[in-house]
ZALUMNU-427014 format. One record per residue (C-alpha): residue number from 1; x, y, z; chain. Coordinates in steps of 0.2 Angstrom, whole numbers. Layout:
<rs>
NUM, X, Y, Z, A
...
</rs>
This chain:
<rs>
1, -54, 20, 159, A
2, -53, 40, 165, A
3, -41, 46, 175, A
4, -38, 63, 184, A
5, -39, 78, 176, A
6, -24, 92, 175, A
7, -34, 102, 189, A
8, -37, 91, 201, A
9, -19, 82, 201, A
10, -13, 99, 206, A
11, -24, 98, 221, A
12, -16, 84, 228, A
13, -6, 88, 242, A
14, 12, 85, 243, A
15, 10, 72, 256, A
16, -4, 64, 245, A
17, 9, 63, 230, A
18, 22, 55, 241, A
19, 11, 42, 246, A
20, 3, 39, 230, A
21, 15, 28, 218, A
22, 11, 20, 202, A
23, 24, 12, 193, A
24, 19, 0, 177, A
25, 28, -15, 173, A
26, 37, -21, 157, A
27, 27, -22, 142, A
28, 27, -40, 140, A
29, 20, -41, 160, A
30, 7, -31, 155, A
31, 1, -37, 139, A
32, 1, -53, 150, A
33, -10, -45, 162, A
34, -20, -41, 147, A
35, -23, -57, 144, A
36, -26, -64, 161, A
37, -38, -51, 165, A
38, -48, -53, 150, A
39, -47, -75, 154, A
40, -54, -70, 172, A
41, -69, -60, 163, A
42, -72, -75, 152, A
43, -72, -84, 165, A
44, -89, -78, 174, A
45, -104, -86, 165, A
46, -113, -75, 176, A
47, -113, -62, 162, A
48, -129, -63, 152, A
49, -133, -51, 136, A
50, -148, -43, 146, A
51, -135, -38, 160, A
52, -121, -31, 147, A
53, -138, -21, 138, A
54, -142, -13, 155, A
55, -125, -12, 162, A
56, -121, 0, 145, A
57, -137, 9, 149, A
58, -132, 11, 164, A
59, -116, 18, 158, A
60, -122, 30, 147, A
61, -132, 36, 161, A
62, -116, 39, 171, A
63, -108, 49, 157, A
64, -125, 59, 151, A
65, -126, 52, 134, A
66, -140, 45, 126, A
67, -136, 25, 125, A
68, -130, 21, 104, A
69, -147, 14, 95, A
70, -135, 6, 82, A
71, -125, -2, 96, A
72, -141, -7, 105, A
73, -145, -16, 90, A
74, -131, -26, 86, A
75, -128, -29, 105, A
76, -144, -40, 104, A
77, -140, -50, 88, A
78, -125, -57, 98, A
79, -129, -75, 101, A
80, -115, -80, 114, A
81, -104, -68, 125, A
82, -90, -79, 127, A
83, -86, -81, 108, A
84, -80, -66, 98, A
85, -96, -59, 89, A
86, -94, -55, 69, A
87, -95, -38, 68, A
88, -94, -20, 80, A
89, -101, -8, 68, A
90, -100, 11, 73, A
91, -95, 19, 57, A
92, -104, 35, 56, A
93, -109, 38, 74, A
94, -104, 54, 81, A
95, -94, 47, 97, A
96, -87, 61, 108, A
97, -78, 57, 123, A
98, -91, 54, 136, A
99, -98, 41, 121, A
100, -82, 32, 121, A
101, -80, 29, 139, A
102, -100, 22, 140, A
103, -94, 9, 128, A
104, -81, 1, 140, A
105, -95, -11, 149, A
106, -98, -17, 130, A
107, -79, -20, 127, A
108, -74, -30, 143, A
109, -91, -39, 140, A
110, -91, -45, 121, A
111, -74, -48, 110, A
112, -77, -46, 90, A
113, -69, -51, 72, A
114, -72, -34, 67, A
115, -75, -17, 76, A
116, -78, -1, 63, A
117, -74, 15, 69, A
118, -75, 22, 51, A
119, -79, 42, 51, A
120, -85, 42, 71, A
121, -79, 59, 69, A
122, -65, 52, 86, A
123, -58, 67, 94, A
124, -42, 66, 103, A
125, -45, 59, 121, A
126, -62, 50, 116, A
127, -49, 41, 103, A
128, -36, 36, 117, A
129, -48, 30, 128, A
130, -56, 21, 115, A
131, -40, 11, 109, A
132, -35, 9, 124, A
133, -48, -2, 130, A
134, -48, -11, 111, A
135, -31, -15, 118, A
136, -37, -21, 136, A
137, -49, -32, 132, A
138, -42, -39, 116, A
139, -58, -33, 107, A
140, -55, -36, 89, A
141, -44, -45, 75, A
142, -49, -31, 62, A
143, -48, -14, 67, A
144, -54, 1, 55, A
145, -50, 18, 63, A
146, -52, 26, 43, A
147, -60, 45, 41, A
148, -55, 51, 58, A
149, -44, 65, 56, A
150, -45, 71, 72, A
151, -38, 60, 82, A
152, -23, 70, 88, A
153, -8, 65, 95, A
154, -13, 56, 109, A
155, -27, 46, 97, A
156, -13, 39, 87, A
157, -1, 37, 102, A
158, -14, 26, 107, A
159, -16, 17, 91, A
160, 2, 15, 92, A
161, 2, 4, 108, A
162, -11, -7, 103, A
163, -1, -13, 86, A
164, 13, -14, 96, A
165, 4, -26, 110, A
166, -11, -34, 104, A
167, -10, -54, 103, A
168, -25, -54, 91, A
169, -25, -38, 80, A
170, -21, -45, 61, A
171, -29, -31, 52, A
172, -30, -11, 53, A
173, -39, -3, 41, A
174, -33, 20, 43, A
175, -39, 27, 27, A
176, -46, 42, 20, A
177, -36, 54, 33, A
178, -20, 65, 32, A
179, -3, 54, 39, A
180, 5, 69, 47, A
181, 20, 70, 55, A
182, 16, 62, 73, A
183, 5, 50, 64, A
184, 17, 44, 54, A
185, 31, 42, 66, A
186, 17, 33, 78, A
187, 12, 20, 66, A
188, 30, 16, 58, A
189, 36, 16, 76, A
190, 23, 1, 81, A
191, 26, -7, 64, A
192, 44, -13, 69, A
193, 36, -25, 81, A
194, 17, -27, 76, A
195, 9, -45, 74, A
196, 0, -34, 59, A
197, -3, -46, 43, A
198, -15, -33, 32, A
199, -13, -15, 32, A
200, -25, -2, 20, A
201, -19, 15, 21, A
202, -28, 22, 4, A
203, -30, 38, 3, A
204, -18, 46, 16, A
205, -6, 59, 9, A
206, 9, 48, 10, A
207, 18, 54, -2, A
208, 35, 62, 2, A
209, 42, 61, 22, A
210, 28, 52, 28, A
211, 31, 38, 16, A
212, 50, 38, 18, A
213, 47, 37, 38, A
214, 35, 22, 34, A
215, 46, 11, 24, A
216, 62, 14, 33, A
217, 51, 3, 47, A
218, 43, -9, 33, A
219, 61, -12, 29, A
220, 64, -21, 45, A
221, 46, -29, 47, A
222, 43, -45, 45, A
223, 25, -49, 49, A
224, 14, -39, 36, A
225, 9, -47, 21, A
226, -1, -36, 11, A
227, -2, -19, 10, A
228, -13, -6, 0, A
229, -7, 11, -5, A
230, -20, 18, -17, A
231, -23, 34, -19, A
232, -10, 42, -11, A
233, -5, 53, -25, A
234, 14, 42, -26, A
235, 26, 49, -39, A
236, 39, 42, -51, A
237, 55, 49, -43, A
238, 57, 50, -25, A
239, 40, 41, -20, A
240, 45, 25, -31, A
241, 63, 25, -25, A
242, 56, 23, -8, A
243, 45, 8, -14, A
244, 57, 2, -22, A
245, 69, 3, -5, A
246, 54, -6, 5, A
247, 55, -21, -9, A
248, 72, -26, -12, A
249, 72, -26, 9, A
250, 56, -35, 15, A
251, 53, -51, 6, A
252, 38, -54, 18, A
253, 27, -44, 9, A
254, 15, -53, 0, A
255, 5, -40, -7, A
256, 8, -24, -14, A
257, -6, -14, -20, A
258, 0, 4, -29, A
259, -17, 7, -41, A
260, -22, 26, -45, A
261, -6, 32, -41, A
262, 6, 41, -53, A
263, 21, 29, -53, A
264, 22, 34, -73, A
265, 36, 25, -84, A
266, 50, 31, -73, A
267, 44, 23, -57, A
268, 42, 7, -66, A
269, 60, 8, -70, A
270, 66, 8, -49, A
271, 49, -4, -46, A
272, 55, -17, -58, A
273, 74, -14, -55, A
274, 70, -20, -35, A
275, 59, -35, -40, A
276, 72, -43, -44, A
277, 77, -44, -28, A
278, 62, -54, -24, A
279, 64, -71, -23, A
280, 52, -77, -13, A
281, 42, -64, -8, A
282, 28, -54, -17, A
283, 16, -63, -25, A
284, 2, -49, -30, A
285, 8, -33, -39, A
286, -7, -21, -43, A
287, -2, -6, -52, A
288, -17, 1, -63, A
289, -21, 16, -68, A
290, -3, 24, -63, A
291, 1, 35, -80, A
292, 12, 21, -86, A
293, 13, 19, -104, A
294, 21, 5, -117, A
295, 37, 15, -115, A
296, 37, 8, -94, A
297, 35, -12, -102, A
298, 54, -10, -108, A
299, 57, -12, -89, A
300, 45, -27, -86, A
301, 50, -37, -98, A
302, 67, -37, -93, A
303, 61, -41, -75, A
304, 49, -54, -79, A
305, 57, -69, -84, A
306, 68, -68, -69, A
307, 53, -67, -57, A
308, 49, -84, -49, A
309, 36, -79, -36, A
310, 24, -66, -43, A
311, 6, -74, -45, A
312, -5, -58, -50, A
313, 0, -42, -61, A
314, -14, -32, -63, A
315, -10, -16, -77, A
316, -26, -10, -80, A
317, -30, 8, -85, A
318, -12, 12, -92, A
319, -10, 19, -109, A
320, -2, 3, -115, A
321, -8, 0, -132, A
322, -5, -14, -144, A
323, 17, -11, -144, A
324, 15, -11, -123, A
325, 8, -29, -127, A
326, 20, -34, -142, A
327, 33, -29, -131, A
328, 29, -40, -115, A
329, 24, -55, -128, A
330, 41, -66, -125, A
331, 44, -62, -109, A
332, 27, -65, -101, A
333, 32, -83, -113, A
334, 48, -89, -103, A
335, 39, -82, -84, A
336, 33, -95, -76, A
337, 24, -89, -62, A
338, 10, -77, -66, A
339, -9, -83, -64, A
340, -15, -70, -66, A
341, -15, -53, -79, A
342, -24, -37, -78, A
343, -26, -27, -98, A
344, -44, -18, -93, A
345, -44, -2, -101, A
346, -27, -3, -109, A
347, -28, 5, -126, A
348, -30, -12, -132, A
349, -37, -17, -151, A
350, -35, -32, -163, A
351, -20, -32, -164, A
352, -16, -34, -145, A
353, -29, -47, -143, A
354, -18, -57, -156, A
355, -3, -55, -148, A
356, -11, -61, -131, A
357, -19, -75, -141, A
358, -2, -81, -149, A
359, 3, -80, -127, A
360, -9, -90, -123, A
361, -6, -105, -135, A
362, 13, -105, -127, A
363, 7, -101, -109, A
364, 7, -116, -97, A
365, 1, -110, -81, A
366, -9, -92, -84, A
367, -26, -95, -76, A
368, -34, -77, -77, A
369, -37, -64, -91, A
370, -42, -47, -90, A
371, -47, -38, -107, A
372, -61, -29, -103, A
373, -66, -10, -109, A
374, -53, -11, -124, A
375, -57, -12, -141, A
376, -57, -30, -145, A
377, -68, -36, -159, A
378, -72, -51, -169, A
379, -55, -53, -176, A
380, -48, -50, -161, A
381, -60, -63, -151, A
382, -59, -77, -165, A
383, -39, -75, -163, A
384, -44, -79, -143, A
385, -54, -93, -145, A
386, -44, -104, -156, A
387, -29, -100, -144, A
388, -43, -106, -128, A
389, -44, -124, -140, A
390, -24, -126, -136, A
391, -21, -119, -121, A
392, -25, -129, -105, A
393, -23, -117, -89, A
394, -35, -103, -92, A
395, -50, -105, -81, A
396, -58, -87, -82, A
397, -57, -74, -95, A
398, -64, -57, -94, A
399, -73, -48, -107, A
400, -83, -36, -112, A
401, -102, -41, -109, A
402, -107, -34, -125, A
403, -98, -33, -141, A
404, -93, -19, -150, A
405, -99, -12, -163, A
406, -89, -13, -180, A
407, -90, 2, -192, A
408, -87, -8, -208, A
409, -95, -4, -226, A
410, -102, -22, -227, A
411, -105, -37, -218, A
412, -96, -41, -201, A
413, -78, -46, -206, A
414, -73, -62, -197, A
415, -57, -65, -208, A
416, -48, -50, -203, A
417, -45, -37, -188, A
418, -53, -21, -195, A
419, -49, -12, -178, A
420, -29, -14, -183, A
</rs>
């Protein structure tokens, strides 16, 4: 996969240039050729694990680099060469260019699920190489490129093909790394045509252009279904407007994850205002710890009972309190779709856990509650459990593991809520 350095195509001569042509065919011939080619290596039996072991030892000679122990490892725990192995773990290995390259008579040799590049400190043209071969032997379905800042231009370039051509690639993990500029054009470029179903991009500086530059091509794609956007430091102006954009205009997302952002109150409003556009589409809303406060809940509940498809909200970690609770009580009784509600670490007392009670007794389909790490005591669970004798859906509900101390003067009160 190396081709000619600057230097030495300025040697060729001008007669050498003339009667050197390369031309490279359509996309779609060569992501057929891709295929083919990787049918043809299939296709020799001949291949055992032994000569894929010394052919990479081999390679590493060639290249003057000490042949990957970790790789050496897993290389000899694959148990067939013509069916796609589990798993390609290189997170943490160093892998310069010259490493990259020795890896090539693994790739065309062995396919995988999985293939980690997590923190292998890629540098731009070890990166391109790399990617590029991921491409041309259709080496994984899940792709983690995260902790590699250095991938440069040509690194993300590369990236940018492979989502665009691979027939097999349903996952990419890019994590834990600036999306500047180039990266972010590069990625939102591929998106518009990508066969990608999952996407995690936690922790990636998206907030501001790089954001509005990946949703103007989310808008339009209609393949992913879930995608994470934790950590990314999102705000409740422009950064929701833009989330807000991407849902009332993609109703093939699936799976929107937003937690330990600061969507505060006012981002709720532009979040809630777009779900109503979906109809069919999002099914998994996760927006915990995001500043939001029982003031934001005016919004949901106005949003709720419209909703028809949304499976999972998960709230946790916002100031909600008791009135954030009191307030969603009637709507989250006329939805008809949520499983599924997150209330960890909301603020929540007594009082709340009543209210959620008197939900349950009306709710006919909630599956799944989450009250852990509030202040919920024995009033509190008592109003619980004789909501559990009437309700007939919920089939998990998560508490504490311990109870909380109550400070009364006397014995434990069971008849009233002491935390109200």
């Amino acid at each position: 996969m190396t081709g000619h350095s600057e230097d030495e195509t300025k040697s060729l001569s001008v007669k050498d240039v003339k009667e050197k042509r390369v031309s490279f065919p359509p996309d779609e011939e060569m992501v057929s050729d891709f295929v083919e080619r990787r049918a043809e290596l299939q296709q020799a039996d001949s291949l055992t694990l032994t000569d894929i072991i010394l052919a990479y030892k081999q390679s590493c000679e060639k290249h003057h680099v000490n042949p990957n122990p970790k790789a050496l490892d897993q290389l000899k725990q694959v148990t067939c060469v013509t069916d796609r192995a589990r798993c390609f773990d290189l997170s943490g290995e160093r892998l310069d260019y010259c490493s990259c390259e020795s890896l090539e008579e693994i790739l065309k040799s062995v396919q995988f699920d999985f293939i980690s590049l997590q923190g292998a400190e890629l540098e731009e043209n070890g990166a391109s190489a790399l990617l590029d071969m991921v491409l041309y032997y259709e080496s994984a379905t899940h792709l983690d490129v995260s902790a590699n800042s250095g991938m440069g231009f040509s690194g993300w370039l590369s990236l940018s093909h492979l989502l665009r051509q691979s027939g097999c690639l349903w996952r990419l993990d890019a994590c834990n790394m600036p999306m500047v500029d180039y990266a972010a054009q590069a990625l939102s470029k591929a998106l518009l045509t990508s066969r990608l179903t999952v996407l995690h991009l936690e922790n990636t500086c998206l907030s501001g252009k790089p954001l509005f530059t990946l949703v103007g091509a989310l808008k339009r794609n209609v393949a992913l279904q879930e995608l994470y956007l934790s950590e990314n430091n999102l705000n409740g102006y422009q950064d929701s407007m833009q989330v807000a954009d991407l849902l009332k205009f993609n109703n093939t997302l699936k799976t929107l994850d937003l937690s330990n952002n600061a969507t505060s109150d006012s981002g709720l409003e532009e979040i809630c205002d777009a779900l109503s556009f979906q109809k069919t589409g999002l099914r998994t809303l996760i927006l915990s710890n995001n500043h939001i406060t029982h003031l934001g809940m005016s919004h949901l509940q106005n949003v709720l009972p419209r909703l028809k498809s949304l499976e999972t909200l998960n709230l946790g970690k916002n100031n909600l309190e008791n009135r954030g609770i009191h307030m969603l009580k009637e709507s989250l009784m006329i939805n008809r779709s949520l499983l599924q509600l997150g209330l960890a670490a909301t603020g929540i007392t007594c009082e709340g856990a009543v209210t959620l009670a008197e939900i349950l007794a009306e709710s006919p389909q909630i599956q799944r509650l989450d009250v852990r790490q509030n202040q919920v005591l024995a009033g509190g669970l008592m109003a619980l459990s004789l909501a559990l004798k009437i309700n007939r859906s919920l089939i998990r509900l998560d508490l504490d593991q311990h109870l909380k101390e109550e400070k009364t003067t006397g014995a434990l009160c069971l008849s009233s809520c002491p935390c109200d």
